[in-house]
N, C-alpha and C positions, 0 to 999 in steps of 0.2 A: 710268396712275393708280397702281397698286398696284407697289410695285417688287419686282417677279418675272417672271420671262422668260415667262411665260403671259400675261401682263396685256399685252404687245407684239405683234398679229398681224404674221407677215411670212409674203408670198407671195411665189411663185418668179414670174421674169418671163413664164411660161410661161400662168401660168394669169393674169396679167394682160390678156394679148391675146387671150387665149382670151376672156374677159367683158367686155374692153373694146376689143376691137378695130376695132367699127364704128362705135362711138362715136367713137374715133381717126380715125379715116375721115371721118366726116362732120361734126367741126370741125376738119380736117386740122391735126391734132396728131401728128408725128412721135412714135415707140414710145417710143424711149430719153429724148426731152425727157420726156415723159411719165413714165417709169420715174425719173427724175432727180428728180424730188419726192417719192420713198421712199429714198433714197438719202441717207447719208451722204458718200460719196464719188460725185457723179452720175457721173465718166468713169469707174467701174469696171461694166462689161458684166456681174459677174458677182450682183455685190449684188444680194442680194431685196430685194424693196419691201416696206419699213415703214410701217403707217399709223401708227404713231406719229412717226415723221420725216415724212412726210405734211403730219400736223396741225400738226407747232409751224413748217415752211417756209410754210405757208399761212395763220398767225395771226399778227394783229399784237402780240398779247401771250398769252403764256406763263406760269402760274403751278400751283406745287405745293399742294396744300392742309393744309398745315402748315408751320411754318420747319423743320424737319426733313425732310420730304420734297422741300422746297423743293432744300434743301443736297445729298441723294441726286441729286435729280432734274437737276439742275446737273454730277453729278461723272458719272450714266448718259450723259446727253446733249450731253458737253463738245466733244465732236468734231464734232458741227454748226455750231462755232462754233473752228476752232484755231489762232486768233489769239488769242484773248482770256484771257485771267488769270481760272482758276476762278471767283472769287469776282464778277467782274465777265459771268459767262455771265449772261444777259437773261432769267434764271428766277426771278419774282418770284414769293411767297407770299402767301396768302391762308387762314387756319386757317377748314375748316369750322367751322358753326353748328348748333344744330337749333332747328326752331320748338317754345319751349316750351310753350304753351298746348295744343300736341295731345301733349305727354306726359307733361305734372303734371298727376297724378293730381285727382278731383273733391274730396276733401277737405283736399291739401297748397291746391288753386286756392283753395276758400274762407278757409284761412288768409291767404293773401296778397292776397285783397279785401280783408280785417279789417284786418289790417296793412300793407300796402305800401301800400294803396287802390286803388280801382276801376279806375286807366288804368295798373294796373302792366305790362300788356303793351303798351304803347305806349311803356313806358321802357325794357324789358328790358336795353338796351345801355347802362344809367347806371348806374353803380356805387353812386352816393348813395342810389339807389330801393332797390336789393338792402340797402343799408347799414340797413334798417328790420327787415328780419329779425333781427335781433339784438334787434329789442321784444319778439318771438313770447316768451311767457312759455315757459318749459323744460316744464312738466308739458302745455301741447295742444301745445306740436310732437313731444315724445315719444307723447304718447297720437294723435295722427294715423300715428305711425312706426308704432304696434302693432296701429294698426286695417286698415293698408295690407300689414303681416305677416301677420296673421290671414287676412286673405281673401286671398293667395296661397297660404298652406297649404293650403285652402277650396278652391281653385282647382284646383291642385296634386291635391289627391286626386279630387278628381272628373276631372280628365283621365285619371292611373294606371288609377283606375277602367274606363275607357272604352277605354283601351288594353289593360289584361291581360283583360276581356270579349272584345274583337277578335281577342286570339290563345289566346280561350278556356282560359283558366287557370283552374286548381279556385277552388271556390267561398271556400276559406279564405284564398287569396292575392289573393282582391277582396275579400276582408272584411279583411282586414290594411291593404292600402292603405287605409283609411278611419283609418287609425289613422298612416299615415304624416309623418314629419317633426313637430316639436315646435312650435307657433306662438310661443315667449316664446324658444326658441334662438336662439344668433347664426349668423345666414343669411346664406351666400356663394353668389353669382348668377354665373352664368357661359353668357352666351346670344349666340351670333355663328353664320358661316359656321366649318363644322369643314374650314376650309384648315388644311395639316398646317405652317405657317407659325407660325400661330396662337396654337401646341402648348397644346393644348386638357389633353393627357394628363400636363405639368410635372406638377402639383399631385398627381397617381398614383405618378410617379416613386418615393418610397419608399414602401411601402403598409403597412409595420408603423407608421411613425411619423404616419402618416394617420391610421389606425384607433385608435394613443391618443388625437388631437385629437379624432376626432367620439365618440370612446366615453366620452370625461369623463363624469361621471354629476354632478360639482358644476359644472362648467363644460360644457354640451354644444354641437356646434357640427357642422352641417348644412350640404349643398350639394344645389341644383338647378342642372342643368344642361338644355340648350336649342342645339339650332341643326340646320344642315342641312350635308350634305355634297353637292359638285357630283355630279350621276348618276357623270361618267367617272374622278371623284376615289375612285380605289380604296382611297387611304392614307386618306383622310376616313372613309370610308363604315367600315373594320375598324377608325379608331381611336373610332367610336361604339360600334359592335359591342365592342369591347372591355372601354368604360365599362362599358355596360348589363349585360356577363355580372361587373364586378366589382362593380357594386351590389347585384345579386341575391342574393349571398353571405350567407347567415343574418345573421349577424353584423353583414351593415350593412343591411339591409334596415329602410327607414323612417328610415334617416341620408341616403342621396342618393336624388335622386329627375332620371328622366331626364322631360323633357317633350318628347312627339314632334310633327312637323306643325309646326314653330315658325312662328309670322306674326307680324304686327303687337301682336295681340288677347297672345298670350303675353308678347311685350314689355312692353307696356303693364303686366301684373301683375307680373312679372319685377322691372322697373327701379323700381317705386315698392313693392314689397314687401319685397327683400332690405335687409342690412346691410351688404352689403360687395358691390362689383362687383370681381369679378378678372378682370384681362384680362394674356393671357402672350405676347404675339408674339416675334418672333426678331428685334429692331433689328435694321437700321431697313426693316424689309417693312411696317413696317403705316404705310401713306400717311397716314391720320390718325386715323378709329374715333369713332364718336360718341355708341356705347351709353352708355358713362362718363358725354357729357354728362348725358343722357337720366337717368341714375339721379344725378345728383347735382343734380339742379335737383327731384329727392324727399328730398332728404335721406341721398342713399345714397352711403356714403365709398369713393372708388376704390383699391385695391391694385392696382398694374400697371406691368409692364416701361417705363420711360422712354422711351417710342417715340410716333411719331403727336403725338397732341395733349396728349398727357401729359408728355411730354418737356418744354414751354414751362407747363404749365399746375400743374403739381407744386412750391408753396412752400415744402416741409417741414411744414405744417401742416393741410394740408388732404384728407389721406389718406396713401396708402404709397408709397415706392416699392421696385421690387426693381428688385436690380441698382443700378449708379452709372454707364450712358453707357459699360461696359469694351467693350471692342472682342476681340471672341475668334476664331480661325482654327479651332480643333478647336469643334464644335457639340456634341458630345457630352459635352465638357468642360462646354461654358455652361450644358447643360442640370443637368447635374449642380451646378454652383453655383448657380443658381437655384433654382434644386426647392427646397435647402438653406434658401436664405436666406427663400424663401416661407414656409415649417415657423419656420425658427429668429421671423419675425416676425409668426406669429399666436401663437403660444407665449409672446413676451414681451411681444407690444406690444398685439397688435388684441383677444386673448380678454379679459386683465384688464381692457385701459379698458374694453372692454363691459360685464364682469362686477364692474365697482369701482363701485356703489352705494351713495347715501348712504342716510340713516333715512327719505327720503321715497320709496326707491327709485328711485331715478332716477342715471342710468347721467351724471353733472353734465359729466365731463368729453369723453365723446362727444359730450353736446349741442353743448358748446360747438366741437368738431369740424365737427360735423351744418351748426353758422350762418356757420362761416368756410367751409367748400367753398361754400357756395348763396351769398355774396356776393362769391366770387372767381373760381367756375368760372358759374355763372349768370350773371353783369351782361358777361361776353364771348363766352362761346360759346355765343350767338344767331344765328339769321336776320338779327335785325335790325342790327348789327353788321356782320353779313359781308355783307349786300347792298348795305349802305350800302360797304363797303371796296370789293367788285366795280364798284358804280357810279364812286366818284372814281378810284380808280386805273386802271379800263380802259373799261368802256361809255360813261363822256361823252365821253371824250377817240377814241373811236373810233367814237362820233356824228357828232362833230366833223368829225374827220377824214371820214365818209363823205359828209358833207354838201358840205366843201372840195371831195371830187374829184369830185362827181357832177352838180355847178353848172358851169351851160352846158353841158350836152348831153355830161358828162364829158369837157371841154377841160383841166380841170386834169390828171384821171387819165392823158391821153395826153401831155401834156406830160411828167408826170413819168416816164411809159416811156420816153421820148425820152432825159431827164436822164439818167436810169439808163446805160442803152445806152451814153451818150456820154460817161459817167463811168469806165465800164467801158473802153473805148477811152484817156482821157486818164490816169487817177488812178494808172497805174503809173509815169507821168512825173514823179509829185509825190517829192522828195527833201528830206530835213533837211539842208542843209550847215554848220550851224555852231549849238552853243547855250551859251551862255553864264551863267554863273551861281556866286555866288563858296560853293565845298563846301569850302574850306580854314579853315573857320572854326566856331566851336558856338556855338548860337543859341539865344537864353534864350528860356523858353514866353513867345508874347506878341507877340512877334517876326514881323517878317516876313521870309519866302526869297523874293527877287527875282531873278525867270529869265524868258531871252528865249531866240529862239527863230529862224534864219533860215531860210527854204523858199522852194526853187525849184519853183514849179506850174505852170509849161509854158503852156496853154492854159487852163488849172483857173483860177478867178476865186478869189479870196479867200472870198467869203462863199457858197461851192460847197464849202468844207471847214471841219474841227471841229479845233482844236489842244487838246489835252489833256495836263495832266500826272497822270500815275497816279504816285501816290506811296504810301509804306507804311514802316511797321519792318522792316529787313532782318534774314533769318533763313536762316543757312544760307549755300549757296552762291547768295547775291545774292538769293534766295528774298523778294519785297514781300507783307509780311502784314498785316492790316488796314489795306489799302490803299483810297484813296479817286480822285477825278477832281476836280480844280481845273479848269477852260477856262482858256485863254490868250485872253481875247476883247479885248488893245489890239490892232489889227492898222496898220503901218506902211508904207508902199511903197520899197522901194529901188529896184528899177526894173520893166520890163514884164512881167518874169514872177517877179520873187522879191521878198518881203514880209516883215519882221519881224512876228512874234508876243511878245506879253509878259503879264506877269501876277506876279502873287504865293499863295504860300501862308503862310498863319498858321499859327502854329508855336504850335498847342494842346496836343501830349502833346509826352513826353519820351521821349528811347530816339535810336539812330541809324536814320538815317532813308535810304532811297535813291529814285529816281524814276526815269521814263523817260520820253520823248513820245508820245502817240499820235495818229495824225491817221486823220480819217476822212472819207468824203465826207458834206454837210450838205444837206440839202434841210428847207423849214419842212413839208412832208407825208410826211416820213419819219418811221415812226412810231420807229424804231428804228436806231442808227448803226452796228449793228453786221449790217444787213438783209443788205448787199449784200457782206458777208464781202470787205470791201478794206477793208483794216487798214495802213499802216504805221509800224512801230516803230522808236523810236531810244532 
């Protein structure tokens, strides 16, 4: 899931026999076949076994939970597959969802009874439903923003409370907390896992120019932070210790405020109380992150590194981004411009639109911020969207399919063991001997490129393989970039064992274009052409 070498277990073969050894025994399963399903390369003896190689050899479909993690997770796992052209590795995306109903809050919920009406959670994934938000008259979507701040401040102290009691702190530094944080400030939330990935600590990075943002006296401006560190995560665990001994510093004492114990119950006030969610990962490690959703389906506007689901979900309009998608080799570099650009965009952009009020006080052009995030980050990233995508792109089709092989006493399923086996044995027979197709020439959009195709397949039947042209923009040396797959599916006989293939491609965009063949074996219960890693190219 998460792209970091921690998120990968790998065991040595050693302690694989050692816990699976009699199971090995007793459905006499040879060691190394065995060990060969963690393996990237099965014939190397020495490879640890990855459950992550594991899982995607034993699934009929594969997908990242974001198109960004998607695209990592393709370029980590390319060698499971190395035949295939990156972009064509069988790692489809699917962008998490959260269920909104259990994290918008009880008084944003009644606005959107009023307004959206009563089966607006049954529409959540319609863009037209969310498109009613923009009725919510601007003075109760702001006065539900300030009653949803309030009682996080409200919250907020009475936990302080509870924690400096615990580790017994003078009576004056519990009577202080009750005075902590400003409820009408603009409030930056920041509540996750303190993986050092994360980098929780960016926003610390220069702390003189910190402490003039939160110490504006005409503009003031506030952070709670929230989260947990893994027990063995040493770097977690000191860079909270850190926060907390630089919050307690006079001087900011009652501008941050740490909440300990974080669960659900913090979140919930967290995401629907703050102004701003900032979230800082180290593109592209953070797989997708959902808190974001979670506060922008309250009305809460996301500042955050272009990574995960922000990366696809960030229109210029509908919160911040930092950073632009740069790609850096020195980290301590990126940190350093980040930090930068964090500071340089509350300073010009996030503190005055907050603080630019008209004669009715009301902050007019946030609102109108507040109703484009909630009809563009809420009418997608739902449950009910992404169960719905889970279901058409992989669960019916792999119903289906379970149903195929399991009718008649699983005669199909052994059948197609059989194919396999017997593919494996023929399909290194199969050759391209001749292809035809006139490249001497430029072809106006609209156009068709007509190319054939001769193959000698031995023993291999026709309709026991897949003729493919993969085509693309050449770039580089010979490099196909946004490249696609046309089938060659006229098929011809010339004699017993060799066949014409033909076909066409439309010639939609413009640019120089190059191709190649690929054949593969085809079976209709194959979920995937690229299962059985026999590829060949021309």
């Amino acid at each position: 899931h998460t792209n970091v070498q921690a998120a990968h277990d790998v065991f040595s073969p050693e302690l694989l026999k050692n816990y699976f050894g009699n199971y090995l025994k007793e459905f006499n399963i040879p060691l190394n076949e065995f060990l060969a399903f963690g393996r990237v390369n099965r014939e190397d003896q020495q490879e640890n076994f990855s459950m992550t190689v594991a899982a995607v050899k034993n699934s009929a479909f594969v997908n990242g939970v974001s198109t960004l993690h998607a695209q990592v997770a393709k370029d980590i796992l390319k060698n499971l597959w190395p035949t295939v052209p990156l972009e064509h590795v069988p790692i489809q995306s699917i962008t998490n969802g959260i269920h909104i109903p259990s994290w918008v809050s009880f008084e944003m919920n009644d606005l959107f009874e009023r307004y959206l009406g009563g089966k607006w959670r049954e529409k959540q994934d319609y863009r037209d439903a969310w498109e009613k938000v923009l009725n919510i008259p601007d003075p109760e979507l702001w006065n539900v923003h300030e009653i949803r701040r309030r009682r996080l401040i409200a919250f907020t102290r009475q936990r302080l409370q509870k924690q400096l009691i615990a580790k017994g702190a003078s009576n004056l530094l519990v009577s202080e907390s009750q005075e902590a944080l400003n409820p009408v400030a603009l409030t930056i939330g920041f509540a996750r896992r303190f993986a050092t990935y994360k980098r929780a600590y960016l926003i610390f990075k220069d702390r003189e120019r910190l402490l003039k943002i939160l110490n504006n006296p005409e503009r003031p401006v506030q952070l709670i932070f929230a989260g947990k560190a893994h027990p063995q995560d040493q770097a977690g665990k000191e860079l909270i210790k850190d926060i907390i001994s630089f919050m307690s510093t006079e001087h900011l004492r009652g501008k941050i405020a740490f909440i300990e114990d974080y669960d659900i119950n913090v979140a919930r006030y967290l995401v629907s109380g703050v102004d701003i969610w900032l979230n800082t990962p180290l593109r592209p490690f953070e797989a997708c992150g959902t808190s974001g959703m979670k506060a922008a389906c309250n009305g809460v506007l996301n500042f955050s590194v272009l990574d995960g689901w922000w990366d696809e979900a960030y229109d210029l309009k509908n919160g911040w981004a930092i950073g632009n998608r740069e790609v850096y080799t020195d980290k301590e570099y990126q940190d350093e411009v980040e930090s930068k650009a964090i500071y340089s965009i509350l300073e010009k952009d996030i503190i005055p639109l907050f603080y630019e009020r008209g004669a009715d006080g009301l902050p007019r052009e946030w609102i109108r911020m507040m109703k484009h995030s909630l009809v563009t980050i809420a009418s997608r990233y739902n449950t009910n969207r992404m169960v719905k995508e889970y279901f058409s792109k992989f669960y019916k089709n792999a119903s289906d399919n379970y149903a195929k092989l399991s009718a008649d006493g699983f005669s199909a399923c052994r059948e197609l063991v059989k194919w396999k086996g017997r593919m494996k044995n023929e399909f290194p027979a199969v050759r391209v001997e001749n292809v035809q197709a006139d490249t001497n020439r430029t072809y106006k959009s609209g156009e068709q490129f007509r190319l054939q195709a001769d193959l000698f397949l031995g023993k291999t039947q026709p309709g026991e393989i897949r003729v493919d042209v993969y085509y693309g923009t050449i770039v580089g040396d010979d490099i196909l970039q946004s490249s696609a797959l046309v089938p060659l599916d006229n098929v011809e006989k010339i004699d017993e064992s060799r066949f014409r293939f033909s076909g066409v491609i439309h010639c939609a965009r413009t640019g120089s274009f190059g191709f190649k063949l690929r054949v593969t074996p085809f079976h209709p219960l194959l979920s995937d052409p690229n299962q059985m890693n026999l590829v060949l190219w021309s």
